[in-house]
C-alpha positions as CSV (number, residue, x, y, z in Angstrom):
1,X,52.9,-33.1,-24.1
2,X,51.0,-29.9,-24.0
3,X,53.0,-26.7,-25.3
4,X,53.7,-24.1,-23.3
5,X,51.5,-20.4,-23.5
6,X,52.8,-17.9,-25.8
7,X,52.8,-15.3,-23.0
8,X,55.1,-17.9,-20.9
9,X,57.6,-18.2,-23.7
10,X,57.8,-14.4,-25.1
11,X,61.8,-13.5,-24.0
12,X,60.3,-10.2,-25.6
13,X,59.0,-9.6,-21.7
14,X,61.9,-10.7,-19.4
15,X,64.5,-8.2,-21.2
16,X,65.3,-6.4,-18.2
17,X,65.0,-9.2,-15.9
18,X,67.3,-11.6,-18.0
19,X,70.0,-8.8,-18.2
20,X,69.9,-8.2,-14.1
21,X,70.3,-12.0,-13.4
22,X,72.4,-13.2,-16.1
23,X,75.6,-14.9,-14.9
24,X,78.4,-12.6,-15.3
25,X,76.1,-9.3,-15.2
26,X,76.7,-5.8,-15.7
27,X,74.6,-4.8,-12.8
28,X,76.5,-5.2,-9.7
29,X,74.6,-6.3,-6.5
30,X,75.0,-3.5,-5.0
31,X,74.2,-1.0,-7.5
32,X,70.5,-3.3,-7.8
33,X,70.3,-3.4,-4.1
34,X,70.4,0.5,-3.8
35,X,68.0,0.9,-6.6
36,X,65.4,-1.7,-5.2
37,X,65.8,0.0,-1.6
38,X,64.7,3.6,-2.8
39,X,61.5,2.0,-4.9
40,X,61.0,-0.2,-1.6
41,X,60.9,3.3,0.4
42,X,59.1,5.2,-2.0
43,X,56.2,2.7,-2.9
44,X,56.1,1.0,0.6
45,X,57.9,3.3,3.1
46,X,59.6,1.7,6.0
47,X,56.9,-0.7,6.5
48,X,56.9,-5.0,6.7
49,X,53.7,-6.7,6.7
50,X,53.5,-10.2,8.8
51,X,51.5,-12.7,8.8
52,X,51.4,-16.4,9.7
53,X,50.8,-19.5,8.1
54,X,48.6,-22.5,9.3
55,X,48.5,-25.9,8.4
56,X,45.1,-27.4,8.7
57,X,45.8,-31.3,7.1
58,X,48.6,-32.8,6.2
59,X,46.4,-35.6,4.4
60,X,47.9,-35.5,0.8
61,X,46.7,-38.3,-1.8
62,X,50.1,-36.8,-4.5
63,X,53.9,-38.3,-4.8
64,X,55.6,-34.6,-5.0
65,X,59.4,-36.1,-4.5
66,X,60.4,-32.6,-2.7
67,X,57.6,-32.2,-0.1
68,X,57.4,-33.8,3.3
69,X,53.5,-34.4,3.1
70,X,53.6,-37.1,-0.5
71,X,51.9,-39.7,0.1
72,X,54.9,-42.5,0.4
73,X,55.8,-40.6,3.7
74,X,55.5,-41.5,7.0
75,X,54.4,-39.0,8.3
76,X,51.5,-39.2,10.9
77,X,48.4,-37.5,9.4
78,X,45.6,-35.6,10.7
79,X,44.0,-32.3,10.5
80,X,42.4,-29.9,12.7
81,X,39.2,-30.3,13.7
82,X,36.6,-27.0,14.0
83,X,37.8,-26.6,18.0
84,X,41.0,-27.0,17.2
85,X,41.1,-24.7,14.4
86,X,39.4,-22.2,17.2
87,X,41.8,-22.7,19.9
88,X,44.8,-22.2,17.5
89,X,43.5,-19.1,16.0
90,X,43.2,-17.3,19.8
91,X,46.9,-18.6,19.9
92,X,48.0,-16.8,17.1
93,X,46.0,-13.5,18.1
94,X,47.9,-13.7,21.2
95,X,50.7,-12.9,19.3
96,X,49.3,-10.1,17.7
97,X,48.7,-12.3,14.1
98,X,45.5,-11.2,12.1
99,X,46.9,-12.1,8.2
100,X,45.8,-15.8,8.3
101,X,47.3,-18.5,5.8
102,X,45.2,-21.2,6.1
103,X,47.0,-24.8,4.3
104,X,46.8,-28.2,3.2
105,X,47.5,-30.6,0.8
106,X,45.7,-31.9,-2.0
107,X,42.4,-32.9,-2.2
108,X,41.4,-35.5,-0.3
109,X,38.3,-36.9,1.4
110,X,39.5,-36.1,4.8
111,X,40.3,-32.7,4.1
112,X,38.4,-31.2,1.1
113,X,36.6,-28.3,-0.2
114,X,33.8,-28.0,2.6
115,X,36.4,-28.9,4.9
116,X,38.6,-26.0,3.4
117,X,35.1,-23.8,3.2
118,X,34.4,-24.7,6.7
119,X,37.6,-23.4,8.4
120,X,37.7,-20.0,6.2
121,X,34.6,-19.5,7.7
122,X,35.9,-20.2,11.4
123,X,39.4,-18.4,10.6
124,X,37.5,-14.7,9.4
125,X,35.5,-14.8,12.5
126,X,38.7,-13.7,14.1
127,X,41.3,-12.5,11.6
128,X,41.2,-9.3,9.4
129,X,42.6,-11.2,6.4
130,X,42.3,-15.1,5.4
131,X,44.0,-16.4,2.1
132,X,44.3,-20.0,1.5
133,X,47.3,-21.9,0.0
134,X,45.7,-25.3,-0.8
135,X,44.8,-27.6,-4.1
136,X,43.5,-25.8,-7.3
137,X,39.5,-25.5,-7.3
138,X,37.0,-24.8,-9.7
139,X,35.6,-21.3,-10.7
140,X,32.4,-21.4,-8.5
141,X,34.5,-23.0,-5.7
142,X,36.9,-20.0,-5.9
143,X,33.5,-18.1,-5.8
144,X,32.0,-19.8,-2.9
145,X,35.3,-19.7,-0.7
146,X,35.2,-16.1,-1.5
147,X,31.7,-15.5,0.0
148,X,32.9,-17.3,3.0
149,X,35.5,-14.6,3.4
150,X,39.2,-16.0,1.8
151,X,40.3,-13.1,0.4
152,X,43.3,-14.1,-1.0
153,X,45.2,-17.5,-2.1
154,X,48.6,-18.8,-2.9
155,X,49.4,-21.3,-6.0
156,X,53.3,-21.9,-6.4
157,X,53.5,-23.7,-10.1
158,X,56.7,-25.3,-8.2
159,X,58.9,-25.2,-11.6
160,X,57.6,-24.0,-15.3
161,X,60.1,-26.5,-16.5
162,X,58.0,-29.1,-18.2
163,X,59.5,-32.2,-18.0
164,X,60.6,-31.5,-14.4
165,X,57.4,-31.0,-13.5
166,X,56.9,-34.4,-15.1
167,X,60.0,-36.2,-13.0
168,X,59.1,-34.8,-9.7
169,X,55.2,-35.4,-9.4
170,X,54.8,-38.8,-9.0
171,X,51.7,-39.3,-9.1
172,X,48.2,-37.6,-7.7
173,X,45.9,-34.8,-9.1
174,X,49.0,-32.6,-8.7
175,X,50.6,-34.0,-12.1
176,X,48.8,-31.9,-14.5
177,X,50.9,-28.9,-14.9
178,X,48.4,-27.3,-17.2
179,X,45.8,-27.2,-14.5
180,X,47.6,-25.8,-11.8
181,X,48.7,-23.2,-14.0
182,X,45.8,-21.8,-15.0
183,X,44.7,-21.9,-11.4
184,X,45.6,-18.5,-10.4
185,X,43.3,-17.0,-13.4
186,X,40.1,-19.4,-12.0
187,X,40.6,-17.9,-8.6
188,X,40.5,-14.0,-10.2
189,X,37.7,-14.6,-12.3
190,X,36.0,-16.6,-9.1
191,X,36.4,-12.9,-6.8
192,X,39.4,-13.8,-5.5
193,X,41.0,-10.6,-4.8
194,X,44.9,-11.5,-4.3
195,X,46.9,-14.1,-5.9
196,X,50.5,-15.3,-4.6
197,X,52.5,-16.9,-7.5
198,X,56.1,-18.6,-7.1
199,X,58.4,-21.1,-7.7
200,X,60.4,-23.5,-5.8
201,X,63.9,-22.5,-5.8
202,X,66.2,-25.3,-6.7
203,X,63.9,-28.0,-8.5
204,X,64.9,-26.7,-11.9
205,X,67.2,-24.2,-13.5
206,X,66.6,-21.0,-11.2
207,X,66.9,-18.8,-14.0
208,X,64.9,-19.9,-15.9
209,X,62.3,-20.3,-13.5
210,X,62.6,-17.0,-12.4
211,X,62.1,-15.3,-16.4
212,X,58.8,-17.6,-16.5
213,X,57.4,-16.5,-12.8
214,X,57.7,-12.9,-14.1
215,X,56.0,-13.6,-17.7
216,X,53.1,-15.1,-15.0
217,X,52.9,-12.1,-13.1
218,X,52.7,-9.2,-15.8
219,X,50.6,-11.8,-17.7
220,X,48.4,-11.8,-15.0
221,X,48.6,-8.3,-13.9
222,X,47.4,-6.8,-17.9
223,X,44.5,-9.1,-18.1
224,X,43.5,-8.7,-14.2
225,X,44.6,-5.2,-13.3
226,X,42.5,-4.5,-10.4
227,X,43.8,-7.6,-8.6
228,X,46.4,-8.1,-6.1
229,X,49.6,-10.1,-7.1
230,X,52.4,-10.7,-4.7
231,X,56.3,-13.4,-5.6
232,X,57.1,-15.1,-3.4
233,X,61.0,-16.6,-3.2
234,X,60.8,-20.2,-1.3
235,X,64.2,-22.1,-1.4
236,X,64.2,-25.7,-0.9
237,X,64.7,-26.4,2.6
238,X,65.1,-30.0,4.2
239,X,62.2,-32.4,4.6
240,X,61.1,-35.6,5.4
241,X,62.3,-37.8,2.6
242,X,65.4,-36.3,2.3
243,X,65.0,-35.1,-1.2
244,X,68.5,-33.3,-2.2
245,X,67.9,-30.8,-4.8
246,X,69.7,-31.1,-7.5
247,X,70.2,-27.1,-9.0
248,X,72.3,-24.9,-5.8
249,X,70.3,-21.3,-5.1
250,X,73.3,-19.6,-3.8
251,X,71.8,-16.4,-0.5
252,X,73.7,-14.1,-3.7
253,X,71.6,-15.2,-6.3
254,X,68.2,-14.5,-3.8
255,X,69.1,-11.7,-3.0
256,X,69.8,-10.9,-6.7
257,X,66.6,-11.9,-7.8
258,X,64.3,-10.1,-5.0
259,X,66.4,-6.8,-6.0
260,X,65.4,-7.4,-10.3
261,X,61.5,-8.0,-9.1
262,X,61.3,-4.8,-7.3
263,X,63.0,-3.5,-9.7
264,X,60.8,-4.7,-12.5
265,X,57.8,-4.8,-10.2
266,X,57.9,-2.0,-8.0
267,X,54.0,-2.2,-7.0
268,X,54.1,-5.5,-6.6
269,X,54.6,-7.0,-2.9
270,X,57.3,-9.5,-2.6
271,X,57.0,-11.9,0.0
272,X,60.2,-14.0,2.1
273,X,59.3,-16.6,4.5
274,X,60.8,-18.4,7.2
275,X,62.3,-20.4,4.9
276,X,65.6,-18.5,5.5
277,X,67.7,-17.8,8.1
278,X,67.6,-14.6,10.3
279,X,70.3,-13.1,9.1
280,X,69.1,-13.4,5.2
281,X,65.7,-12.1,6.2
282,X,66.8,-9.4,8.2
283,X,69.2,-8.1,5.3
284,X,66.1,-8.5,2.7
285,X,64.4,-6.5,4.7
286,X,63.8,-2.5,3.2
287,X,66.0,-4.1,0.7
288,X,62.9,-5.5,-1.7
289,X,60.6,-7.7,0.6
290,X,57.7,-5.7,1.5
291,X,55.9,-9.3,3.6
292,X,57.0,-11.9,5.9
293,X,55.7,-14.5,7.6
294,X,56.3,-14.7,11.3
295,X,57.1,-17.6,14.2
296,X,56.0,-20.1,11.3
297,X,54.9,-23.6,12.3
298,X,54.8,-26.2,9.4
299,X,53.1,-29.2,11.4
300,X,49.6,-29.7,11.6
301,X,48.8,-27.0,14.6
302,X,51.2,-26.2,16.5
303,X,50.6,-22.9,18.0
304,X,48.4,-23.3,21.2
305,X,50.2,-26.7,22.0
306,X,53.6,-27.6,21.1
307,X,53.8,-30.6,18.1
308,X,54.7,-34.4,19.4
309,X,57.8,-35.6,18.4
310,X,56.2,-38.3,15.6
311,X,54.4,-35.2,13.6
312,X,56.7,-34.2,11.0
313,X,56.9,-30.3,9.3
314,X,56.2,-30.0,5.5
315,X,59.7,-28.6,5.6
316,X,62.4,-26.8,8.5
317,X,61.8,-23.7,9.1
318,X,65.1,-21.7,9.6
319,X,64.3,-18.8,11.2
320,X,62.3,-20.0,14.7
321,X,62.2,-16.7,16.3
322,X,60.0,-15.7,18.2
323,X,57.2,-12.7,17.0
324,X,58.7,-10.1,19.4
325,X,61.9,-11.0,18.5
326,X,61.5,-10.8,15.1
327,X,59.6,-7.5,15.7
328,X,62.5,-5.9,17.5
329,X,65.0,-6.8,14.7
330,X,62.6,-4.7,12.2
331,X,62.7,-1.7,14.7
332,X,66.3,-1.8,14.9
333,X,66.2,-1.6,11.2
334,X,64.1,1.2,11.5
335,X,60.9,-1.2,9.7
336,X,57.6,-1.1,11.0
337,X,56.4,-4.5,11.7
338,X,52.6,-4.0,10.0
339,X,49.7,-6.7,11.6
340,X,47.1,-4.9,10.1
341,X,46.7,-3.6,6.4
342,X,43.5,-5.0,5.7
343,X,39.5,-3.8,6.6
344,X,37.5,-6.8,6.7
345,X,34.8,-4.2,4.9
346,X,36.5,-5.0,2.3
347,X,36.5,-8.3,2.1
348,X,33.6,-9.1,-0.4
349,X,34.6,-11.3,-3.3
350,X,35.5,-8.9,-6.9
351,X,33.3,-11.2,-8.4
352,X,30.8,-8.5,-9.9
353,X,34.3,-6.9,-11.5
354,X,35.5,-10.0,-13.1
355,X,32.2,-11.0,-14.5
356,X,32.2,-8.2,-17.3
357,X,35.0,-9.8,-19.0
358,X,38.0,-9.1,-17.7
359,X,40.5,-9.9,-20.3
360,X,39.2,-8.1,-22.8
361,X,38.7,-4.6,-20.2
362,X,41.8,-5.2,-18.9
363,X,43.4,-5.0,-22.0
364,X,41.9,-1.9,-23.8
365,X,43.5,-0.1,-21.1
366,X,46.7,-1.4,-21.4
């Protein structure tokens, strides 16, 4: 087995962090909570950007024993096709949605790179933004699904524990740790202009998951300091298969670890999805979580025609309110729901950046 990056391992770096979310803590939850509010306001203002997920294929060749799409499920499969890919986007701009997250599985035949290439092209014909959260690619993939106007993807490494990572993936292309974790780096030096890391709360020891998501992060943001990086903070959630996981993530240990990242990130957006209930959300909220994502569907489709009963969700979503509702709950908070913080002027891959060797700029100023 492979070791593990020195930058992954250096306790040297997670100091701080380590001391906020050790068991039995100096720093109270409330004392963190007040602290990560004022660097919310002051960095972000009163502000909440939304966006929505959609799932494109639910064809997945890998034996993840967590995930609702592995490939020992049955689950019906299909993906969109280009007129259904259409008709759902108009769907989701009649909601007001222009932050697109386009997903699938793994690599397969049925739903592969030029099928991924294909629907980013579609997709930024009508949304502002476009990121993808799909299998790792190649360099010059990165590069070419940048051209085509993705903006932006999401890699969760799932857990940095090793052997794990070896126990809950099966089988399929998404065994090799070592590959997906240098995926997020391909996609920078490939133009990619944002990169969402984070790991899947409650496969492994959340603690020590946590201290190596944040060694990612600033390991990421020295060597590509012009890029965007955003954490997310997915629990496990219920899924076909019925995987129980087998390490609790208590809503006070969350909510502790959303307030140490803005506290030891306070640039950085944090995202929470629909992964957790309303109430959680709308206590996270001005609390930490600068991004949501908003009247989620996890089946294939789902927004211009309501899912048959046989299509199955990669996961439950817990909070199923609706966009205006959700709004409205953010006003009352006195939060800005945000659509729009993108120009799609901007939306030309960083590739010409990245090219003059990144690590090595990236660190003289550092």
């Amino acid at each position: 087995m492979n070791e593990l990056p020195e930058w992954l391992t250096d306790s040297r770096e997670t100091a701080l962090l380590s001391a906020m979310l050790a068991p039995g803590s100096s720093y109270s939850l409330e004392s963190l909570a007040a602290e990560a509010r004022a660097i919310t306001l002051r960095r972000f203002g009163r502000t909440m950007t939304l966006y929505a997920p959609l799932y494109l294929s639910n064809h997945c060749p890998s034996g993840c024993v967590y995930c609702g799409f592995a490939s020992d499920r049955t689950t019906v499969r299909r993906r969109l096709e280009p007129d259904e890919i259409e008709r759902e986007l108009l769907a989701l701009k009649k909601i007001g949605v222009t932050d697109l997250l386009l997903l699938t599985g793994e690599r397969t035949g049925a739903a592969g790179f030029d099928y991924l290439k294909k629907s980013v092209e579609i997709a930024s014909k009508h949304m502002q933004r476009v990121s993808v959260e799909a299998f790792p690619m190649s360099g010059d993939e990165y590069r070419e699904l940048a051209l085509s106007g993705c903006t932006g993807i999401t890699i969760y490494q799932e857990t940095y524990d090793l052997r794990r990572y070896e126990e809950l993936h099966r089988w399929g292309p998404k065994k090799d740790f070592f590959h997906r974790l240098e995926t997020p780096a391909r996609a920078l030096d490939g133009g990619i202009k944002t990169v969402g890391l984070g790991v899947l709360l409650g496969l492994a020891d959340p603690l020590e998951d946590a201290l190596m998501l944040f060694r990612h992060v600033r390991h990421l943001q020295r060597t590509y300091w012009r890029a965007g990086i955003s954490v997310s903070f997915p629990r496990m959630r219920p899924q076909t298969g019925g995987y129980a996981p087998p390490f609790c993530v208590s809503d006070h240990f969350l909510a502790r670890m959303i307030f140490a990242f803005r506290i030891a990130l306070p640039d950085t957006d944090l995202v929470l999805s629909t992964r957790e209930s309303p109430a959680f959300r709308d206590g996270m909220a001005g609390l930490g979580i600068t991004r949501m994502s908003i009247a989620s569907r996890t089946t294939v489709g789902g927004y211009d025609e309501e899912s048959s009963a046989a299509e199955k969700g990669q996961f439950d979503v817990f909070d199923d309110r609706s966009a205006e509702d959700f709004c409205n709950a953010l006003r009352a908070k006195n939060i800005e729901p945000v659509f729009k913080n993108w120009e799609p002027a901007y939306n030309g891959p960083s590739s010409e950046y990245f090219e003059n060797n990144p690590r090595q700029e990236a660190q003289s100023c550092h």
